[in-house]
Each structure stands twice: as structure tokens, then as C-alpha cells.
KEVEX-927601 format. One line per field, with one value per residue: x, y, z of N, C-alpha, C in turn. Coordinates in pm, 1 decimal, decimal comma. Each point is the difference from the previous one (the first is absolute). Layout:
N
neast <- X_...
nnorth <- Y_...
nup <- Z_...
caeast <- X_...
canorth <- Y_...
caup <- Z_...
ceast <- X_...
cnorth <- Y_...
cup <- Z_...
! end
This chain:
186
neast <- -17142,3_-29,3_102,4_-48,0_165,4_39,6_131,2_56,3_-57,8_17,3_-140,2_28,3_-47,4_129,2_37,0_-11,3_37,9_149,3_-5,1_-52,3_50,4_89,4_-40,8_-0,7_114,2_55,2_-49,3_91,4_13,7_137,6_-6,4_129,3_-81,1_146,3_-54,5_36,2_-121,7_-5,7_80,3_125,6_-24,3_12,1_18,0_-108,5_65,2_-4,0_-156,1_17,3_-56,5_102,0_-169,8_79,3_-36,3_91,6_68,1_-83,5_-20,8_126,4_-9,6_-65,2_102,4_90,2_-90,3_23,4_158,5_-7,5_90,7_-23,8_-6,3_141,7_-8,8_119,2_-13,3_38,1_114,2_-44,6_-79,5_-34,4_-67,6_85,4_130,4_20,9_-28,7_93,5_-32,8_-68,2_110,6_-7,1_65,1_42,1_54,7_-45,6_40,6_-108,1_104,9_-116,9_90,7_-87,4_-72,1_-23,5_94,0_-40,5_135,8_-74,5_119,3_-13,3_3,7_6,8_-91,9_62,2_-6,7_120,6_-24,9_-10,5_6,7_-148,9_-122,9_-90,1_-29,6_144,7_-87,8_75,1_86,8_-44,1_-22,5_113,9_-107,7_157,0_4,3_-8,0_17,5_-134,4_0,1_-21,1_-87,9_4,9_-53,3_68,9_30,6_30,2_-71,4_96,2_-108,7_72,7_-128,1_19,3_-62,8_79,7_63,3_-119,7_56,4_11,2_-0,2_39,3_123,4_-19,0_-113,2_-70,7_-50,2_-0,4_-119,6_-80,9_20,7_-103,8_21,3_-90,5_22,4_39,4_133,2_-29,5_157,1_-64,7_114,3_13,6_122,8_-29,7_196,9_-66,6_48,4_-179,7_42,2_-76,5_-35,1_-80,7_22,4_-92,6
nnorth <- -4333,6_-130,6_22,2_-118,7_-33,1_24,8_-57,0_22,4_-60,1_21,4_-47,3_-33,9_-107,2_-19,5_187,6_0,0_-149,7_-17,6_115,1_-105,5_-178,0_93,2_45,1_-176,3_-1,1_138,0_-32,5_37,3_113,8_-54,6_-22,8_11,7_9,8_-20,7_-123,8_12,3_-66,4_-19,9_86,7_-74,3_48,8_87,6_97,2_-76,6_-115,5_-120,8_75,7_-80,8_-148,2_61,8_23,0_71,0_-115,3_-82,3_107,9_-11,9_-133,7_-19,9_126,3_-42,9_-82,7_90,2_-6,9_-167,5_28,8_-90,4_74,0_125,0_20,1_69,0_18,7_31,8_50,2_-102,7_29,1_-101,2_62,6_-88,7_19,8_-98,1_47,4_148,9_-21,3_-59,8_136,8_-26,3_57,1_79,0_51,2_121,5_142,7_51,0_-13,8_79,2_-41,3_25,3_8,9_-21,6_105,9_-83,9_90,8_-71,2_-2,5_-31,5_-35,7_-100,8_129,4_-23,1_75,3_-73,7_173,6_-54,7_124,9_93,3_116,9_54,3_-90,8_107,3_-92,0_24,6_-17,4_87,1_-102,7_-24,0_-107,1_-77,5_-69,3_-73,9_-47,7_-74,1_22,6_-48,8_85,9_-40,9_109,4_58,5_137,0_117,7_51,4_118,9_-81,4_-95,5_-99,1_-78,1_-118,8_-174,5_-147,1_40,2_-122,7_-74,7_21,5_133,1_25,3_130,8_33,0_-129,8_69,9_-14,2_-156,8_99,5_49,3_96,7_68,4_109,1_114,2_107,6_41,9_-98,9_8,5_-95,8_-29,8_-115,3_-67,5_-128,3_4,2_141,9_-37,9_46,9_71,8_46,5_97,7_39,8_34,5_28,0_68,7_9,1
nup <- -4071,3_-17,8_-69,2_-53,3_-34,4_-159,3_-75,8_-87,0_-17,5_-127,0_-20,2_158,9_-11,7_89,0_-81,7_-102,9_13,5_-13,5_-114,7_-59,9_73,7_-24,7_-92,3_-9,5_-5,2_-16,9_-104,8_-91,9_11,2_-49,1_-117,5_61,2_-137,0_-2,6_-78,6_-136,9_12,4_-149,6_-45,6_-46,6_-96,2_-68,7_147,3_4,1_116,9_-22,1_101,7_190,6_-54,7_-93,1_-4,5_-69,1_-77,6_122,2_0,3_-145,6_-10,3_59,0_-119,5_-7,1_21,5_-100,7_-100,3_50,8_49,7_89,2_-39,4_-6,8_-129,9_3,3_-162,3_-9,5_-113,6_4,9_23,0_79,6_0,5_-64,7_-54,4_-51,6_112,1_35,7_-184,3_48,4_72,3_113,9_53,2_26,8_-68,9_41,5_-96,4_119,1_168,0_62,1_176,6_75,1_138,8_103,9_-67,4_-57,7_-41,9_-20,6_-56,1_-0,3_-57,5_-123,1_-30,0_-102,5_-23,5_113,9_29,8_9,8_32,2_107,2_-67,9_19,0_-103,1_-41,5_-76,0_51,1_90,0_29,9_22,4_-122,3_3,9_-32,4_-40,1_-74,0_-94,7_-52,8_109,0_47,5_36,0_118,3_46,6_84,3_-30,8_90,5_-130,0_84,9_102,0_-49,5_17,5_-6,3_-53,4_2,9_-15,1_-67,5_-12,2_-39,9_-123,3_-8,7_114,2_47,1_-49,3_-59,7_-44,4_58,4_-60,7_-23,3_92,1_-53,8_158,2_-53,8_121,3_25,6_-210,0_-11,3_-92,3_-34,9_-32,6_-156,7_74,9_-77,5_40,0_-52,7_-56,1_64,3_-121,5_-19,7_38,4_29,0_135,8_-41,0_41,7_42,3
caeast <- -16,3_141,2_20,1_105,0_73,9_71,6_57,5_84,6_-31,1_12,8_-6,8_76,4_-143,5_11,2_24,9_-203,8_-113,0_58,0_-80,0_-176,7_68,8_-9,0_-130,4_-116,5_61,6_-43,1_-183,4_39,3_-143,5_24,9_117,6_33,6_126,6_12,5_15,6_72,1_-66,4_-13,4_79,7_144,9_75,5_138,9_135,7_8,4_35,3_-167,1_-16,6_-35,3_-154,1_-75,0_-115,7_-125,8_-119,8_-101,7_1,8_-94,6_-145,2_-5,0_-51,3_-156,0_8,5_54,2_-67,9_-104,1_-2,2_-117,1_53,4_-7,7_130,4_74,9_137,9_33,8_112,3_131,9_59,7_-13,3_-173,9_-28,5_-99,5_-78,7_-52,9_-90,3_-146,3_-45,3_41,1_-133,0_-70,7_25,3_147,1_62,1_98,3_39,6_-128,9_34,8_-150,9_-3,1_-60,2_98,0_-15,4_151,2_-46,3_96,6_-12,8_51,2_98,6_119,0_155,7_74,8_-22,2_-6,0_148,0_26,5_50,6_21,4_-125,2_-173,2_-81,6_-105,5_-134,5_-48,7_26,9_107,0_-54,0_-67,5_102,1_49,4_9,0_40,2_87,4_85,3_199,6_58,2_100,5_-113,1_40,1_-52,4_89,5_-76,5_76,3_-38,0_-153,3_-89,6_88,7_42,3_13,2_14,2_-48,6_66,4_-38,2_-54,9_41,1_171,4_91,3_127,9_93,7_16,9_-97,1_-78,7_-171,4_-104,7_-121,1_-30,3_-145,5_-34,3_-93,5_41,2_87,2_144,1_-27,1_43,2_22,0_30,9_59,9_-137,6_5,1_-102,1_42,2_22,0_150,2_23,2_-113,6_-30,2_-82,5_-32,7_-48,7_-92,6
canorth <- -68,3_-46,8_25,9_-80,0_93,2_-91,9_62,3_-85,6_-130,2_41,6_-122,1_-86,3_-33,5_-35,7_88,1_25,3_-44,9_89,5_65,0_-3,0_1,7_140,2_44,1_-56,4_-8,4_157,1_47,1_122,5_102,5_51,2_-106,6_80,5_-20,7_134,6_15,7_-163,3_-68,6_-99,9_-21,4_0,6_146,5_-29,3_-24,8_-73,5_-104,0_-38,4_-32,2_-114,4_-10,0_91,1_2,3_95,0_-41,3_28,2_162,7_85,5_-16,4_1,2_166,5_-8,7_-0,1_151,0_69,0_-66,5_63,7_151,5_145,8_110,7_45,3_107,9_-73,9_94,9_-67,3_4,9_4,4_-143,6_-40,4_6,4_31,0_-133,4_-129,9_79,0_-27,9_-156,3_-2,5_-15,1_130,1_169,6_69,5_102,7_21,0_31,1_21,1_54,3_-100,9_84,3_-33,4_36,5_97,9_23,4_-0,2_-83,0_-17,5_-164,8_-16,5_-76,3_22,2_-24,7_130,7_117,1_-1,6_-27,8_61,2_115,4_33,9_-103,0_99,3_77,8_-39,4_-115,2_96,0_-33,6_-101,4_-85,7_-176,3_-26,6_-130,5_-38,5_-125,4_15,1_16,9_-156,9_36,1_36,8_102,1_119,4_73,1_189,6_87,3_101,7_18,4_-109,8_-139,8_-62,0_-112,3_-64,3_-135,8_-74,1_-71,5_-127,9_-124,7_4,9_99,4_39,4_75,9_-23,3_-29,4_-154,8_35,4_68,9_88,6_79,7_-27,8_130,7_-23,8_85,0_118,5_-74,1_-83,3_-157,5_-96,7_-153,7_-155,9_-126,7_-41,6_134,9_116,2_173,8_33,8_144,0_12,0_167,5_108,8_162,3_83,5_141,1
caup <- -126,0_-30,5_-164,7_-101,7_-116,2_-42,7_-99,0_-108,0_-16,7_-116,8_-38,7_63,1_38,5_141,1_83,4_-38,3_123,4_122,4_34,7_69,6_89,3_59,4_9,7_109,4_166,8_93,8_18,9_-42,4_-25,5_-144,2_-59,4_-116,9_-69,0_-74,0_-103,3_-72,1_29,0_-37,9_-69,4_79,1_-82,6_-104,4_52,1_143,3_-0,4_14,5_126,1_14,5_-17,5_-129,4_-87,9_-36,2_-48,7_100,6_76,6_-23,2_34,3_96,3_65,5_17,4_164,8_68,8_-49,3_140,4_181,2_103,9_20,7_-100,8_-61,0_-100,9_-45,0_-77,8_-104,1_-29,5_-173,4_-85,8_23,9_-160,0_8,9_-15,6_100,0_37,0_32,0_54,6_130,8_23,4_49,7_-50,9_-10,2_-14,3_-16,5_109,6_95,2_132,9_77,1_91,4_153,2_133,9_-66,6_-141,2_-169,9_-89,3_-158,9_-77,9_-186,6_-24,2_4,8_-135,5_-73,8_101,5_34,2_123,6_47,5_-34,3_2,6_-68,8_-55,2_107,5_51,2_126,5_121,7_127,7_116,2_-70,6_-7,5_-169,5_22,3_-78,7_12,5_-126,2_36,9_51,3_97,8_111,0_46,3_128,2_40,4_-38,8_-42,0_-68,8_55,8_-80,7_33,0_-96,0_45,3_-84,5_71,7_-63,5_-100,4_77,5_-17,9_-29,4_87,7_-38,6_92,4_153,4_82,9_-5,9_-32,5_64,7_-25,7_159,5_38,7_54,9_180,4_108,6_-3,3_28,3_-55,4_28,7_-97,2_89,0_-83,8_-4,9_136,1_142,0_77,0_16,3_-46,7_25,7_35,5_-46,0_34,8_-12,4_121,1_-64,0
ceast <- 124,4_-25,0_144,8_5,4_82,0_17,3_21,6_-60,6_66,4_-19,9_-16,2_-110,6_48,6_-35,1_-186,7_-62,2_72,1_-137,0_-96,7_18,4_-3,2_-123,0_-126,7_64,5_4,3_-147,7_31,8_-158,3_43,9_123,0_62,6_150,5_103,0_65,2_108,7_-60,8_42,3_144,0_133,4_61,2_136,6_149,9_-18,6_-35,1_-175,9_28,4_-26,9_-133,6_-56,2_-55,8_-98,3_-122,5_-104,0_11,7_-78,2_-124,0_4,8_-8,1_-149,9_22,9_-5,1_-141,7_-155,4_15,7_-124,3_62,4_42,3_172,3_23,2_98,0_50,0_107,8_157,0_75,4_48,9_-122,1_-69,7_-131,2_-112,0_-18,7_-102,2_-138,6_-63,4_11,4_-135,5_-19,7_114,7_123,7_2,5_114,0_64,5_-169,3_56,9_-83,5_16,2_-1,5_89,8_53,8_237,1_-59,8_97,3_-30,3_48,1_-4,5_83,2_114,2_93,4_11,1_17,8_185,1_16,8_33,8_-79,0_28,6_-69,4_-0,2_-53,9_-122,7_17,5_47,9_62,1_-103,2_-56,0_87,5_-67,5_14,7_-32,3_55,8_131,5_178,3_-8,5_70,6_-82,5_70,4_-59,8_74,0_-69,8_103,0_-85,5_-128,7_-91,6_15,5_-30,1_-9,3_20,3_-3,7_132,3_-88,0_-44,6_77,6_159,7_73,3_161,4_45,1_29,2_-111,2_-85,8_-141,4_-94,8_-123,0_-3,6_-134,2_-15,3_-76,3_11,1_85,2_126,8_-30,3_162,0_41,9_50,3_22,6_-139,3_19,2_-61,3_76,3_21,2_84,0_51,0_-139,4_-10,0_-109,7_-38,7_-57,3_-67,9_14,0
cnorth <- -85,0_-52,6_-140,0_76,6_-145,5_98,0_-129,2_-150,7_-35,3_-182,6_-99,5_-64,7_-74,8_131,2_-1,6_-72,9_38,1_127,3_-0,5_-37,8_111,1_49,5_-22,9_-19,7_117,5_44,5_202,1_83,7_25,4_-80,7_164,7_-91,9_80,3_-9,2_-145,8_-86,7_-151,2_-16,5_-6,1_100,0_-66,6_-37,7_-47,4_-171,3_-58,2_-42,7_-115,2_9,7_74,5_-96,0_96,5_-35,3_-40,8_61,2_80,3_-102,3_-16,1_133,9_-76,6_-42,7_143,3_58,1_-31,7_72,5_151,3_107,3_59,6_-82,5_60,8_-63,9_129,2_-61,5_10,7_21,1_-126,2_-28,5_46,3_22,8_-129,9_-80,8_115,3_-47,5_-163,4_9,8_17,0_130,0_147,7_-21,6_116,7_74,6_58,1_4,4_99,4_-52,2_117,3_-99,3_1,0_146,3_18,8_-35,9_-131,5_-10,8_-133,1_11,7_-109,0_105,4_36,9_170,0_96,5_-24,9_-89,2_67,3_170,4_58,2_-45,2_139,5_57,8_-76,4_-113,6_113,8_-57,4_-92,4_-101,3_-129,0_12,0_-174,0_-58,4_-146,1_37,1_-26,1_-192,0_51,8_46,8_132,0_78,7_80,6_147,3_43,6_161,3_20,5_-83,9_-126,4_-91,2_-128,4_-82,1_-92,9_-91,5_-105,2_-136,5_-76,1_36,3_80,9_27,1_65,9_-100,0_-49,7_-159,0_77,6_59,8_35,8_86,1_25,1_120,7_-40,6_100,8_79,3_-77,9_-103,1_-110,8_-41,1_-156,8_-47,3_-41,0_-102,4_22,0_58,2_149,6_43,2_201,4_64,1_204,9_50,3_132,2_95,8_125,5_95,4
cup <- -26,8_-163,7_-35,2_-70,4_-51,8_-121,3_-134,5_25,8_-108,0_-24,1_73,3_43,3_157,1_67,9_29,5_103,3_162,9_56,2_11,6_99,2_122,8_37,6_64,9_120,7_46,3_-59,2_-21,2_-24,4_-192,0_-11,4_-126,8_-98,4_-78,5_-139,5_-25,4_42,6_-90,2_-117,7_84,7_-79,4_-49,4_54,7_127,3_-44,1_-24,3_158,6_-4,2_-40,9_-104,0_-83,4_-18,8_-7,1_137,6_101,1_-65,7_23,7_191,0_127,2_44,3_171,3_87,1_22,1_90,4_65,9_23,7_-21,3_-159,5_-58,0_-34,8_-61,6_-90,2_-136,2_1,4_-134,2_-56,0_-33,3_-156,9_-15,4_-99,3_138,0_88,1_-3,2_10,5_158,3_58,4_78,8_-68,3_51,9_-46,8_-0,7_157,5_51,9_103,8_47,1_151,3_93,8_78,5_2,6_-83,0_-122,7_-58,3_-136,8_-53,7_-102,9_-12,4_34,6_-65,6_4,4_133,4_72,1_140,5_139,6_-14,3_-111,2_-78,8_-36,3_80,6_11,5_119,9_112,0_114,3_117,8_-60,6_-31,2_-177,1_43,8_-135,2_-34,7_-143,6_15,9_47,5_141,4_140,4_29,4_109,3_22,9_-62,5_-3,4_-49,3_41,8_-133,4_46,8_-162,9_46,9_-108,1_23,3_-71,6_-138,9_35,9_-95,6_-110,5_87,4_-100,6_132,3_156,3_100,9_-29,1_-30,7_117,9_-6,9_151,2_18,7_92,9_67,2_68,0_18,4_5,2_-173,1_28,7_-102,2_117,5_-118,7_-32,6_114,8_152,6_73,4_-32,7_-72,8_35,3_67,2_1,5_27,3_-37,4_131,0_-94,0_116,8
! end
């Protein structure tokens, strides 16, 4: 199963067709989003290309592609631009395959690190956005992923999205170079 992932748009109507873009070029089985979709929030810069106004009539492209979505809410995500969005958003998803449990969350409300709550079970990926920051990596028999940000990166990193395949997930520049990468072995 291969799975688009993208994080924080927060508005940016270049990151938005970038990702459709994306999307009709690998032909994904699921477009996952993980939230800040249409606002830049209070302590962040306005992204290149911020229009809200046509990043919400321009979801109806997301919403064409051939493959299932998951979008989960972010803690920039209001619930006036929520309901101008053409498909479901939710507060967290679990998506099954390649037999892993993944939990997709903006993030915000989950620790970074060891220890979790009990409702996530050892071996299970925490695939998040919210830090702007790309991540791979198992700490503690958890892996912890993160596509970074399509259109405000921090810490250093550049605009990113990733791209799940075969139990391996993929962070990429918008350029297509490779930045991380993170296998799971069952």
C-alpha cells in the first residue's frame, strides 16, 4: 500500500496544488492529512501563496483524486473553515496495513517521546505533523514519524511531505530529495 502524507499547509494555496500535483503523479491507495490545513495560526509567518479563500474551494481537487482520505484536525483548524471543507476531518484515525497499527494525530495533544498512554501498543507508528519538523525514528519499541511541513518548515528543515511503501516511510524535499527514511521490520 503506498500512503501520501502531508502535514501544516496552514493556508498555502502553492503547498495545496504541490500536493495534488503529488498525488496524480505516485497514484497513492490514500492521501493522509494531518491536520492545519487552512489557517497560518497566531505565531507563525504567512506561508508562500497564503489564500485561504482558494485552499478551501480548491480541497474539491483533493477530494477528485481516486484514493480514500484521511484528514485529521489540527490545533489551527477552526471549525468555520472545517465546515467549508468537502471531505471529513477527524479528531485522530487509526489506519491498518502492511499489518502496523498506525495512529495518525496532528500531534499537539501527544507526548513526544516514551512513555504513551496505554491505549497505544508497543510496535505501533505515531504519525503526526504539528513540530514542522520531519522525523523517523523508535524509541522504546514505538516509531515516531513526521512528514514535516509543506509550507512552514522549522528547525532547519525544508518543505517537506512523505510517502509510505512497504512498511518504509519516506520523508522528501518538494525537490524529491530523500531527507529520511525508516523501516519497520515485524
Amino acid at each position: 500500500m503506498r500512503i501520501l502524507i502531508a502535514s501544516d499547509l496552514h493556508g498555502s494555496l502553492s503547498s495545496l496544488n504541490f500536493l495534488v500535483d503529488k498525488a496524480e503523479e505516485l497514484s497513492p491507495d490514500m492521501l493522509v492529512l494531518l491536520g492545519d490545513l487552512v489557517y497560518h495560526g497566531p505565531r507563525n509567518p504567512l506561508p508562500e501563496g497564503y489564500d485561504t479563500r482558494s485552499v478551501l474551494s480548491d480541497m474539491e481537487r483533493i477530494r477528485a483524486l481516486p484514493c480514500p482520505i484521511t484528514a485529521v484536525r489540527g490545533n489551527c483548524d477552526a471549525e468555520v473553515d472545517l465546515a467549508h471543507l468537502p471531505f471529513a476531518v477527524v479528531e485522530n484515525a487509526w489506519i491498518n496495513c502492511d499489518g502496523l497499527a498506525i495512529f495518525a494525530s496532528h500531534g499537539h495533544r501527544l507526548p513526544e517521546r516514551p512513555p504513551l498512554p496505554a491505549t497505544f501498543p508497543e510496535g505501533c507508528v505515531l504519525l503526526r505533523g504539528h513540530t514542522h519538523i520531519p522525523r523517523a525514528e523508535t524509541l522504546a519499541g514505538y516509531h515516531f514519524w513526521n512528514p514535516g511541513s509543506l509550507s512552514l518548515p522549522k528547525g532547519g528543515s525544508r518543505r517537506s511531505f512523505a510517502v509510505y511503501e512497504d512498511r518504509t516511510f519516506t520523508v522528501y524535499e518538494m525537490d524529491g530529495e530523500a531527507v529520511l527514511r525508516h523501516k519497520v521490520d515485524l
